[in-house]
DSSP file (Angstrom, degrees, kcal/mol; ACC not computed):
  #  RESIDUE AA STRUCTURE BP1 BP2  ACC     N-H-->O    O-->H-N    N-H-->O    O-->H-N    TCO  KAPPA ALPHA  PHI   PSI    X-CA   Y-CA   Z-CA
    1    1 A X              0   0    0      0, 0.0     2,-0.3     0, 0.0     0, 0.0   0.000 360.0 360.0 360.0 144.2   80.1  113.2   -0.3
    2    2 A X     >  -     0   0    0      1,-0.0     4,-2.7     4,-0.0     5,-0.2  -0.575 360.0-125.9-101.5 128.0   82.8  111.0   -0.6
    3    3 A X  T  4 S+     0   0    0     -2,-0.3     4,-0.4     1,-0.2   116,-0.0   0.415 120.4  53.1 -72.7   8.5   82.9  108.2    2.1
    4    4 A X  T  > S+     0   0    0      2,-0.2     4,-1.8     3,-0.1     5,-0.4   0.623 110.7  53.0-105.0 -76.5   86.7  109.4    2.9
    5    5 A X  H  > S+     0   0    0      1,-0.3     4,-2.9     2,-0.2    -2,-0.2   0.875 110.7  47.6 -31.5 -69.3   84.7  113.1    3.2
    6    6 A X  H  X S+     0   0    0     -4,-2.7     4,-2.3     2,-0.2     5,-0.4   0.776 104.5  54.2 -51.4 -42.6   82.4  111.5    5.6
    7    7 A X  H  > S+     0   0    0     -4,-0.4     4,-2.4    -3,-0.3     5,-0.4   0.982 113.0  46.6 -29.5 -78.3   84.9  109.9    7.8
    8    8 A X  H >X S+     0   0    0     -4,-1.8     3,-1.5     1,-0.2     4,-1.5   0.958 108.6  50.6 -43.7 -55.8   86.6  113.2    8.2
    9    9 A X  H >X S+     0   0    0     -4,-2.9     3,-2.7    -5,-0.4     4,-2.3   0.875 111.7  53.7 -41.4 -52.5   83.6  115.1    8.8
   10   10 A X  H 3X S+     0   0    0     -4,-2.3     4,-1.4     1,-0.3    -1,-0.2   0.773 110.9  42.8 -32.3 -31.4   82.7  112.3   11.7
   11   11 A X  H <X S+     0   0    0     -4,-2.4     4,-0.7    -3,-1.5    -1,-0.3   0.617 107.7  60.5 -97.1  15.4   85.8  112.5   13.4
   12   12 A X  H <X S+     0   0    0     -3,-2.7     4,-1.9    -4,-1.5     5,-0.4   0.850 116.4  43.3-103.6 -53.1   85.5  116.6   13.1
   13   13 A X  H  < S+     0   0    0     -4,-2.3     4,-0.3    -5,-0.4    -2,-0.1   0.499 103.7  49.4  31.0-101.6   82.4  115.8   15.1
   14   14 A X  H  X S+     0   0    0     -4,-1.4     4,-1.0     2,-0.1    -1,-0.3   0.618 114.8  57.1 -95.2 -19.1   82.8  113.5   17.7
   15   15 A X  H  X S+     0   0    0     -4,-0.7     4,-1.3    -3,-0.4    -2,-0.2   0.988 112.5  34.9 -65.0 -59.5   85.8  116.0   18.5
   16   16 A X  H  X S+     0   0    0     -4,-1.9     4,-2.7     1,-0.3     5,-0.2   0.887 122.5  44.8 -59.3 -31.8   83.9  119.2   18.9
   17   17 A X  H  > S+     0   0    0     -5,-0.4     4,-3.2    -4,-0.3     5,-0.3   0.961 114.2  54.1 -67.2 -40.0   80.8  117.6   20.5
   18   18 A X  H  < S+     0   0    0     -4,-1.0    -2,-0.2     2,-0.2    -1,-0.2   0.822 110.7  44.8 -43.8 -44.5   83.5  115.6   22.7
   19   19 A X  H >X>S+     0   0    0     -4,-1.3     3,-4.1     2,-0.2     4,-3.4   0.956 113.1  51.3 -93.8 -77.4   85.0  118.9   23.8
   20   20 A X  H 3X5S+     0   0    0     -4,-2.7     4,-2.7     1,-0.3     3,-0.5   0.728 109.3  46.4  -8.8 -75.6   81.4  120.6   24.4
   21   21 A X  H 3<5S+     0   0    0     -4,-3.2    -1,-0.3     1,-0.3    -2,-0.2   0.465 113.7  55.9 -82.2  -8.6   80.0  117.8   26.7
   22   22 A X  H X45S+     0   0    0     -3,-4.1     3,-0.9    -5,-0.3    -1,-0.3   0.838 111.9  44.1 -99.0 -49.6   83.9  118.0   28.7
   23   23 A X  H >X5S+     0   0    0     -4,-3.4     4,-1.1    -3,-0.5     3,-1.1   0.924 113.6  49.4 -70.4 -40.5   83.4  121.7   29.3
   24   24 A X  T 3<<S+     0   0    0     -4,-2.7     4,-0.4    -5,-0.5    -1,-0.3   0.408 109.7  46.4 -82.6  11.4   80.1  121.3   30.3
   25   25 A X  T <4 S+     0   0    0     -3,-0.9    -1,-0.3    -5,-0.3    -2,-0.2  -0.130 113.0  52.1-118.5  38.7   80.6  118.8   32.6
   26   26 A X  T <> S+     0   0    0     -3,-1.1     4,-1.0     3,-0.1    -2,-0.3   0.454 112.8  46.5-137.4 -21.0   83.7  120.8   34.0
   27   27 A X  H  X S+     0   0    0     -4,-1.1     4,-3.0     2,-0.2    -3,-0.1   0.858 115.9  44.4 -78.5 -46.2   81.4  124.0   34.4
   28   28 A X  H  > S+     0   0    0     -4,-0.4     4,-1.9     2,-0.2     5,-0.1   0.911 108.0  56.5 -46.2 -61.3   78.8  122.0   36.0
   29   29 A X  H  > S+     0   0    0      1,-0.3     4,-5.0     2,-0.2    -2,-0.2   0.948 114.8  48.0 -72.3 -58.6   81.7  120.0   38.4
   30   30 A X  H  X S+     0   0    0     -4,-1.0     4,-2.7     1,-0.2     5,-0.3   0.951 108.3  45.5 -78.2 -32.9   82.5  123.8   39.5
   31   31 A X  H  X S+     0   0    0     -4,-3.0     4,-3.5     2,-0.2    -1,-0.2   0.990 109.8  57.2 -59.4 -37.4   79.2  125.2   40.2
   32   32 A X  H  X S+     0   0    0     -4,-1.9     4,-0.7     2,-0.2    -2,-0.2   0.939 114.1  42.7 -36.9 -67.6   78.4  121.9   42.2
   33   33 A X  H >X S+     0   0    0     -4,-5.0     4,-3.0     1,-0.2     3,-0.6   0.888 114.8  44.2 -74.0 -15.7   81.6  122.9   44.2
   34   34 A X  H 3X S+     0   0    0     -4,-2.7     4,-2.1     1,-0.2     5,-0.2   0.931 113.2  53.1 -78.0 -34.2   81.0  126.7   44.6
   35   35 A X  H 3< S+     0   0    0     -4,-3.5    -1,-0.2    -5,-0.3    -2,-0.2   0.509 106.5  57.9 -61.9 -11.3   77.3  125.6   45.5
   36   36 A X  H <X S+     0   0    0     -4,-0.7     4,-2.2    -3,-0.6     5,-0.2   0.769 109.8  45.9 -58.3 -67.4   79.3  123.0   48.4
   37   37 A X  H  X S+     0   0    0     -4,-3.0     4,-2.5     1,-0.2     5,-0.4   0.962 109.7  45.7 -48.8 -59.3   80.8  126.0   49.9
   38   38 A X  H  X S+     0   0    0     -4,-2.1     4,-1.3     1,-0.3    -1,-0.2   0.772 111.8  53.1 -79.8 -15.5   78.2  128.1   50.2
   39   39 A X  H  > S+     0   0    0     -5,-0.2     4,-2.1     2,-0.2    -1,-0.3   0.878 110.7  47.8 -64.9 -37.5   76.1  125.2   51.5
   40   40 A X  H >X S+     0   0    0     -4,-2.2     4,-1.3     2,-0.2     3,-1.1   0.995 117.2  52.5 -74.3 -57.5   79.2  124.3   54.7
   41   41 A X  H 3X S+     0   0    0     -4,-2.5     4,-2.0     1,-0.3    -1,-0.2   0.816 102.4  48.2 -82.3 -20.5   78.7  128.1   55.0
   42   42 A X  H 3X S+     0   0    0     -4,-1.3     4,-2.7    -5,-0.4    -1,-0.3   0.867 108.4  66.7 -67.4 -31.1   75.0  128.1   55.4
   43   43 A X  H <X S+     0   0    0     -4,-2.1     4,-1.2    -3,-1.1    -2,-0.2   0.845 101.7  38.3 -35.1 -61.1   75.8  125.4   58.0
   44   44 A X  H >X S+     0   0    0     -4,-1.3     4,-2.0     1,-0.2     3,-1.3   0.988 114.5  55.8 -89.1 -50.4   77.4  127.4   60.3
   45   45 A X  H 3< S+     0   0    0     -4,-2.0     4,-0.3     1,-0.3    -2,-0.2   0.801 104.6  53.0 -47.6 -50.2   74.9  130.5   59.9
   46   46 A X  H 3X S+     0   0    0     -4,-2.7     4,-0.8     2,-0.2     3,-0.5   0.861 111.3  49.9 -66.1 -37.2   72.0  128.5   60.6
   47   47 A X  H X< S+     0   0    0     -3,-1.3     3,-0.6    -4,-1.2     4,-0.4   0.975 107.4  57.8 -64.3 -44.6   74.0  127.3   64.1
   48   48 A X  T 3< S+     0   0    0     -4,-2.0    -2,-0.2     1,-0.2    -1,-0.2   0.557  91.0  65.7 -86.9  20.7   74.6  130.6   64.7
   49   49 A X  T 34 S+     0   0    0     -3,-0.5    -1,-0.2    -4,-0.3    -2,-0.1   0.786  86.5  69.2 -57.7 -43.9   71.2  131.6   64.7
   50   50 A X  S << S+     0   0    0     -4,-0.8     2,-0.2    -3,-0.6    -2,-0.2   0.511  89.7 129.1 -51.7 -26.5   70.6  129.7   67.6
   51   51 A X        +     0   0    0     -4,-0.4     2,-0.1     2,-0.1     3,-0.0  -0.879  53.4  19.3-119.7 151.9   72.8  132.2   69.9
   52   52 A X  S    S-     0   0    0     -2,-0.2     2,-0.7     1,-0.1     0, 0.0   0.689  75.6-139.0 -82.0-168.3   72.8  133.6   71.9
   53   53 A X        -     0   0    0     -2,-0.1    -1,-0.1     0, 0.0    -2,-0.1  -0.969  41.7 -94.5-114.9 135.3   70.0  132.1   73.8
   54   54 A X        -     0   0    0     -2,-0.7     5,-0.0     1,-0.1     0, 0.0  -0.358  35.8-110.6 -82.4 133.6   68.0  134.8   75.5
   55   55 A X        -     0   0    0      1,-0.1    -1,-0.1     4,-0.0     0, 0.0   0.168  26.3-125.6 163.1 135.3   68.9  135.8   79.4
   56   56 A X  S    S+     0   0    0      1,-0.2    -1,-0.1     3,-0.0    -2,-0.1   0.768 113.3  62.2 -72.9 -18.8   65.8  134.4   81.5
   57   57 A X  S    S+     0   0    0      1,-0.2     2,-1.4     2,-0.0    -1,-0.2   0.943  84.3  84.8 -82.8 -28.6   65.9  138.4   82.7
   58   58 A X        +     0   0    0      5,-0.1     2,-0.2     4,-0.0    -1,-0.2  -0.647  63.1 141.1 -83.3 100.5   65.3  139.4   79.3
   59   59 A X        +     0   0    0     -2,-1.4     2,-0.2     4,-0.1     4,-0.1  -0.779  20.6  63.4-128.9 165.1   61.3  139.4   78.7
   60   60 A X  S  > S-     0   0    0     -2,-0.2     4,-1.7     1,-0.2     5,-0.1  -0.815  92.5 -39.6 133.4-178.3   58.7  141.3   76.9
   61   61 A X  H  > S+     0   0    0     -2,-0.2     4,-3.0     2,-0.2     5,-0.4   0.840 134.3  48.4 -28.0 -73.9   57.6  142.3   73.7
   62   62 A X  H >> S+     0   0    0      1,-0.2     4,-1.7     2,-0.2     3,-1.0   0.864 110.4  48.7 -49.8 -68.7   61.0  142.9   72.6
   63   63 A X  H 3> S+     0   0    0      1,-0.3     4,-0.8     2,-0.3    -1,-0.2   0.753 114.2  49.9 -20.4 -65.9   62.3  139.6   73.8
   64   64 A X  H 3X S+     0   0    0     -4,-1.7     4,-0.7     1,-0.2     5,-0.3   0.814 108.9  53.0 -41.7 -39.2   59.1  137.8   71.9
   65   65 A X  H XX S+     0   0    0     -4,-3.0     4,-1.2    -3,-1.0     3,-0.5   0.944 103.1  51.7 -75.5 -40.8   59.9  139.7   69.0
   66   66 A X  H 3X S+     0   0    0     -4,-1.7     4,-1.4    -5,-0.4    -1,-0.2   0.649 108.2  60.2 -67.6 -21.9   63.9  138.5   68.7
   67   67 A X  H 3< S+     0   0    0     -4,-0.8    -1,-0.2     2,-0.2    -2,-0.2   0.391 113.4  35.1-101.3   5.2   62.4  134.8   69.0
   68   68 A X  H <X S+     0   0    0     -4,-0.7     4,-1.2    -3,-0.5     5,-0.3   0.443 112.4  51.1 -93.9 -27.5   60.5  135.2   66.1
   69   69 A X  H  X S+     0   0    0     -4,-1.2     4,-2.6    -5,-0.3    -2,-0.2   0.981 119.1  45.7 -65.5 -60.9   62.5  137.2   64.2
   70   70 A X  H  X S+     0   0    0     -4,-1.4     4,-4.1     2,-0.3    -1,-0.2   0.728 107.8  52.4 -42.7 -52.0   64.9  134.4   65.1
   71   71 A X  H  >>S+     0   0    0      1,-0.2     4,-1.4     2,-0.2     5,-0.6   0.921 110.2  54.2 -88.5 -59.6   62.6  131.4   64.5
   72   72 A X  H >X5S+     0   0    0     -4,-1.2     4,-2.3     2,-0.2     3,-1.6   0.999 109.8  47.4 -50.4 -53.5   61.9  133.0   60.8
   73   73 A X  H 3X5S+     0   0    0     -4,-2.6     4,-2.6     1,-0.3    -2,-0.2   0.967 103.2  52.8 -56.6 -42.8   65.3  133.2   60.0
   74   74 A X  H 3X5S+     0   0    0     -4,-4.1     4,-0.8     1,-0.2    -1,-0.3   0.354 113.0  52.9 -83.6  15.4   66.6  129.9   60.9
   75   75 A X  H <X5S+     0   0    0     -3,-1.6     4,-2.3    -4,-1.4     5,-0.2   0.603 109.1  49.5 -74.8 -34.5   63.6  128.7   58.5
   76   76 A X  H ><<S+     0   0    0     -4,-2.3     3,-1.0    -5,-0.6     4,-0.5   0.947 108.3  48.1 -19.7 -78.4   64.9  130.8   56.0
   77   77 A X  H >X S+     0   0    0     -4,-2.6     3,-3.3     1,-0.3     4,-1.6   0.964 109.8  59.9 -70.2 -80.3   68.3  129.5   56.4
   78   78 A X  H 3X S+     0   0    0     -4,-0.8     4,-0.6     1,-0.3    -1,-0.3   0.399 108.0  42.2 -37.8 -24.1   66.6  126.0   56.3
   79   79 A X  H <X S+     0   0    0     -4,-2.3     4,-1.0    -3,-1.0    -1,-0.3   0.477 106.3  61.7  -5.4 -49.6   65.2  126.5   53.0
   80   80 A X  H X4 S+     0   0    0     -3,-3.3     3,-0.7    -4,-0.5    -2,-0.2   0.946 112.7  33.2 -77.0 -67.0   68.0  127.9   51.8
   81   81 A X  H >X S+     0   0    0     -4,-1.6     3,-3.0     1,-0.2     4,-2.0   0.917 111.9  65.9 -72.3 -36.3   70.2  124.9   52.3
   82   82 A X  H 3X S+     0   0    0     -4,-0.6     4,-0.8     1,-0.3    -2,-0.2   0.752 107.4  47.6 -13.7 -62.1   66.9  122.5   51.6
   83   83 A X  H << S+     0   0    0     -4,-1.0    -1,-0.3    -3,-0.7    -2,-0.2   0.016  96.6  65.0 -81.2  -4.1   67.4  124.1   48.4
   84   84 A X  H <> S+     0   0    0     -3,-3.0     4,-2.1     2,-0.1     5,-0.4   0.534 105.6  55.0-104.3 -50.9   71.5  123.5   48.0
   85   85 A X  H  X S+     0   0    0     -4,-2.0     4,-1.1     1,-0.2    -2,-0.2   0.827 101.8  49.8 -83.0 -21.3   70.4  119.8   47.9
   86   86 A X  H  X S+     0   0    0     -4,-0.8     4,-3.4    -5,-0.2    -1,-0.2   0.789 115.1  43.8 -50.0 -47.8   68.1  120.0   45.2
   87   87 A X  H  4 S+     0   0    0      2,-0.2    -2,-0.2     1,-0.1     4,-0.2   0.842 115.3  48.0 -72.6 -25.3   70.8  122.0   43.0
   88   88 A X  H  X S+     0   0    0     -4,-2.1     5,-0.7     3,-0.2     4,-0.7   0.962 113.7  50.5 -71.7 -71.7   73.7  119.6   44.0
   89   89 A X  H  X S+     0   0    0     -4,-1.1     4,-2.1    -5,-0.4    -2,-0.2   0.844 120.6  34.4 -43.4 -61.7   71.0  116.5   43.1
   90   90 A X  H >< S+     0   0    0     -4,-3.4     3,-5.2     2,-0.2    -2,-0.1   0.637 112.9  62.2 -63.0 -94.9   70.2  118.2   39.5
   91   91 A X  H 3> S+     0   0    0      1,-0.4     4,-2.1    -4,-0.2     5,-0.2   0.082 113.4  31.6  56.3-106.4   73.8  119.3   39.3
   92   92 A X  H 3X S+     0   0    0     -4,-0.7     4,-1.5     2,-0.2    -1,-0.4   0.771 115.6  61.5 -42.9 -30.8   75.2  115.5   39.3
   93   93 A X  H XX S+     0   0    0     -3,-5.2     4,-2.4    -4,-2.1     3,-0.6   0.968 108.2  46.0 -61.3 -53.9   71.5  114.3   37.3
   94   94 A X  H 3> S+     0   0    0      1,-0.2     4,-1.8     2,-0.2     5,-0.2   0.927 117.9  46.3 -65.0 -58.8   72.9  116.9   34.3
   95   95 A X  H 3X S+     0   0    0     -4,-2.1     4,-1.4     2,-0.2    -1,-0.2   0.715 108.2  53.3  -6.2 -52.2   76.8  115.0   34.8
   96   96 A X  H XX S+     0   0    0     -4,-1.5     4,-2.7    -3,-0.6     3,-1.2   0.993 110.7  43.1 -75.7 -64.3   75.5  112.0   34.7
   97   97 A X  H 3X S+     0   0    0     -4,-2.4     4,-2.3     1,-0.2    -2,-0.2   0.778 114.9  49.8 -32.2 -40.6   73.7  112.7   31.3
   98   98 A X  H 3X S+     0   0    0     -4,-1.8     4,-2.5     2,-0.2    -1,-0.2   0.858 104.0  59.8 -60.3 -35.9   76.7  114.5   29.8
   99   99 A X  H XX S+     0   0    0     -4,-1.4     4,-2.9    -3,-1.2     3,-1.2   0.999 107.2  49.5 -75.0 -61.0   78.7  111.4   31.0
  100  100 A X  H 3X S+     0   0    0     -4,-2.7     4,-1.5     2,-0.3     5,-0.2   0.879 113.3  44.9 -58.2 -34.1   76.1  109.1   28.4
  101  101 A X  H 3X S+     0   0    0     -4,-2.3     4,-0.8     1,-0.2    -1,-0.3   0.729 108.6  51.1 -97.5  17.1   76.5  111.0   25.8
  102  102 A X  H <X S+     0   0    0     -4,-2.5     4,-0.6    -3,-1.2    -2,-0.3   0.473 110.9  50.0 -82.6  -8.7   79.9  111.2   26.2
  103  103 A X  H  X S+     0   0    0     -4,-2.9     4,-2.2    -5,-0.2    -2,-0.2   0.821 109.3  56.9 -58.4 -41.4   79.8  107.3   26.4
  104  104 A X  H  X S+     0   0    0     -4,-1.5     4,-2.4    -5,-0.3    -2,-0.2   0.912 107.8  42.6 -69.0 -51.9   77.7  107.6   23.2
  105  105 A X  H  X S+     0   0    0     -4,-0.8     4,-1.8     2,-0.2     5,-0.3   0.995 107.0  61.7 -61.6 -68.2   80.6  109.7   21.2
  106  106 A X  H  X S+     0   0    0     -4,-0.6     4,-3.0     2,-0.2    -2,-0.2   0.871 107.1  46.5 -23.8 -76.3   83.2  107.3   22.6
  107  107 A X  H  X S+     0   0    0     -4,-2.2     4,-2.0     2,-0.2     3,-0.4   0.865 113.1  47.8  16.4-101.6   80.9  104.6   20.6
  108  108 A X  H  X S+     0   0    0     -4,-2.4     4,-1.4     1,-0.2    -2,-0.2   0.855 112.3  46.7 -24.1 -84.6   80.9  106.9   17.4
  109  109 A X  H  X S+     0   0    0     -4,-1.8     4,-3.7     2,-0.2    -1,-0.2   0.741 108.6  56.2 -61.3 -30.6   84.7  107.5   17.5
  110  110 A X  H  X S+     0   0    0     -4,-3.0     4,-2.1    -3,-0.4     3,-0.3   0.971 118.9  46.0 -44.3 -65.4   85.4  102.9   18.2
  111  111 A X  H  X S+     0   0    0     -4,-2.0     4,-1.9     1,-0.3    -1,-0.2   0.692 108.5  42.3 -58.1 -30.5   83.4  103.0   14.9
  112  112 A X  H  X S+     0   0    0     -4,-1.4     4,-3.0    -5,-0.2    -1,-0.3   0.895 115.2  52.7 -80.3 -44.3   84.7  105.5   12.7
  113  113 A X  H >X S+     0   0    0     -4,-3.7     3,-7.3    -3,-0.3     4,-0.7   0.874 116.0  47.2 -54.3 -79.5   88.5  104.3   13.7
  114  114 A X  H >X S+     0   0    0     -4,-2.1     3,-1.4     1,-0.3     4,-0.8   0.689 114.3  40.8 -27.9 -60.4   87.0  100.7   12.7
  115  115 A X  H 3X S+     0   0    0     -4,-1.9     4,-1.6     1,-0.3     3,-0.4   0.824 117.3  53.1 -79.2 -19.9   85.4  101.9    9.4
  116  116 A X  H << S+     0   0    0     -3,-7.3    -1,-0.3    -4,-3.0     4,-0.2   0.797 109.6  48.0 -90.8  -0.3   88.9  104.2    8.7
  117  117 A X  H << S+     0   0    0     -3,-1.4    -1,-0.2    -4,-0.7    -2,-0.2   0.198 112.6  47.8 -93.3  -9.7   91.1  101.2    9.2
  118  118 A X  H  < S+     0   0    0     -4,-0.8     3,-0.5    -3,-0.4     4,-0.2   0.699 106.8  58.6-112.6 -10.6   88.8   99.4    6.9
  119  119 A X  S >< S+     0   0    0     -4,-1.6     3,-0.8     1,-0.2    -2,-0.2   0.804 106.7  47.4 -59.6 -33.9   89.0  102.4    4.3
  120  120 A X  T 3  S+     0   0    0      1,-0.3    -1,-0.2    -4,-0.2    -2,-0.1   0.602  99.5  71.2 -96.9 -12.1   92.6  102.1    4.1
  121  121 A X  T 3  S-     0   0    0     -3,-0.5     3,-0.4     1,-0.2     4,-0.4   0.400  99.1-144.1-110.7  -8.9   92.4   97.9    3.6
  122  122 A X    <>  -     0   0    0     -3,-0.8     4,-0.5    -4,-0.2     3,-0.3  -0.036  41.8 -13.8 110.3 175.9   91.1   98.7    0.4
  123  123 A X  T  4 S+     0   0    0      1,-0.2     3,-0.3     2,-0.2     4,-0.3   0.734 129.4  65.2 -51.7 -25.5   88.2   97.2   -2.4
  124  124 A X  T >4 S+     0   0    0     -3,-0.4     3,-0.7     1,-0.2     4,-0.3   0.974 102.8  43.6 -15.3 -91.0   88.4   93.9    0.2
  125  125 A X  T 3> S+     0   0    0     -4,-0.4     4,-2.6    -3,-0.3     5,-0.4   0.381  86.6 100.3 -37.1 -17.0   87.0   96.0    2.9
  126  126 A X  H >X S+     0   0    0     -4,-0.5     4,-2.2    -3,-0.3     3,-0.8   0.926  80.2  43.0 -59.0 -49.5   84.4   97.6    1.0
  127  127 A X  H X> S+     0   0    0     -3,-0.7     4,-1.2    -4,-0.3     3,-0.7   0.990 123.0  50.0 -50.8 -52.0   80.9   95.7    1.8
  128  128 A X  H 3> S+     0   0    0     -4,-0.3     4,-2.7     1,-0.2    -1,-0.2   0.835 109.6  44.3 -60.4  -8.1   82.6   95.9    5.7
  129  129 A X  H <X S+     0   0    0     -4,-2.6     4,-2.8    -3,-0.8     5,-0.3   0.905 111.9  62.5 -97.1 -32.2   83.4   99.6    5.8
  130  130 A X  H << S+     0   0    0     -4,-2.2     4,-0.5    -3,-0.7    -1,-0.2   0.693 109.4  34.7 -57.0 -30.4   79.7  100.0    4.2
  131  131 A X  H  X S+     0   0    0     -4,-1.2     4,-1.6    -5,-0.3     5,-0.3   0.833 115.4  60.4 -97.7 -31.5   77.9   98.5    7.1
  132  132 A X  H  X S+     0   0    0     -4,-2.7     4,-4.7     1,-0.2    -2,-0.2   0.915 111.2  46.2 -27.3 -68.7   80.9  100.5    9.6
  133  133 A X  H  X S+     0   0    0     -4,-2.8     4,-2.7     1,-0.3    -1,-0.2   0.732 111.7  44.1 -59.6 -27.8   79.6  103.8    8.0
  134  134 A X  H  > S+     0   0    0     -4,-0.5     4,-1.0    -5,-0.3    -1,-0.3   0.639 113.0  51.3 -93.2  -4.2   75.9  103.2    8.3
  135  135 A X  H  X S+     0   0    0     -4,-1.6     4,-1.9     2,-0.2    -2,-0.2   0.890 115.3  49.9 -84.6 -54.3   76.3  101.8   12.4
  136  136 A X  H  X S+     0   0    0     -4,-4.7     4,-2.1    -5,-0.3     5,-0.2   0.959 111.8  51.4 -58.1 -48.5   78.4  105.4   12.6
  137  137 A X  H  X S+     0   0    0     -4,-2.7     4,-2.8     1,-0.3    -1,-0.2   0.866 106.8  44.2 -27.6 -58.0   75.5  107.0   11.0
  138  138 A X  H  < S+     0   0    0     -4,-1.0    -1,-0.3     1,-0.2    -2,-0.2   0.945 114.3  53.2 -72.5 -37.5   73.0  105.8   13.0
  139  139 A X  H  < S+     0   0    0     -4,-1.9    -1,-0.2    -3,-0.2    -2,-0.2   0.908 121.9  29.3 -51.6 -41.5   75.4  106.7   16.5
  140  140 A X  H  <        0   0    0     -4,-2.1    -2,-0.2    -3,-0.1    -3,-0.2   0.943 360.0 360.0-109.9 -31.6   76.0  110.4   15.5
  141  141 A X     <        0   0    0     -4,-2.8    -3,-0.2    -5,-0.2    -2,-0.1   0.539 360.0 360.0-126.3 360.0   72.8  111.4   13.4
């Protein structure tokens, strides 16, 4: 392969990989928010557990039984959101990672512009464009 050959194939690359790691941190960015919502909405459900608060005339069995059923849900519901902050936390951990190796590609592409601006400078250039191509190497493979 022709170091012209390689170039292209490098910049064919760092676009498609570029593109990936942008969609997947834009699919990620929207689950995060749809996982937001349903957290603000878990919010209010877990308050309204809480009501009404049971009538002093209303005792018993039955009475007992709605303040446990009650006292299970709203652990439920705490769980539930307990569990919103865990996905949010990985959520932004997997972002952050996309975001370094989209730092990384960013890299890749400085160095391949360098080494294709030193292809074009000609039998001069050669020894530099020689060490350019083996620094991109080591960056994309």
């Amino acid at each position: 392969m022709s170091d012209s050959d390689f170039l292209s194939n490098a910049f064919y690359i760092i676009s498609n990989r570029s593109a990936d790691i942008e969609q997947k941190i834009e699919r990620l960015k929207e689950a995060k928010r749809d996982i937001e919502v349903e957290q603000d909405q878990a919010f209010i459900e877990i308050k309204q557990i809480e009501k009404p608060s049971l009538d002093l005339s209303w005792e018993g069995t039955e009475a007992n039984k709605f303040d446990e059923d009650r006292r299970e849900a709203y652990q439920v519901m705490k769980t539930k959101i307990s569990n919103y902050d865990h996905y949010i936390y990985r959520i932004d951990w997997e972002i952050s990672q996309l975001k370094l190796q989209q730092n990384t590609l960013d890299i890749a592409s400085s160095i391949a512009y360098q080494a294709d601006r030193l292809l074009d400078q000609g039998e001069e250039a050669v020894e530099a464009f020689g060490r350019k191509i083996n620094e991109l190497k080591g960056w994309l493979f």
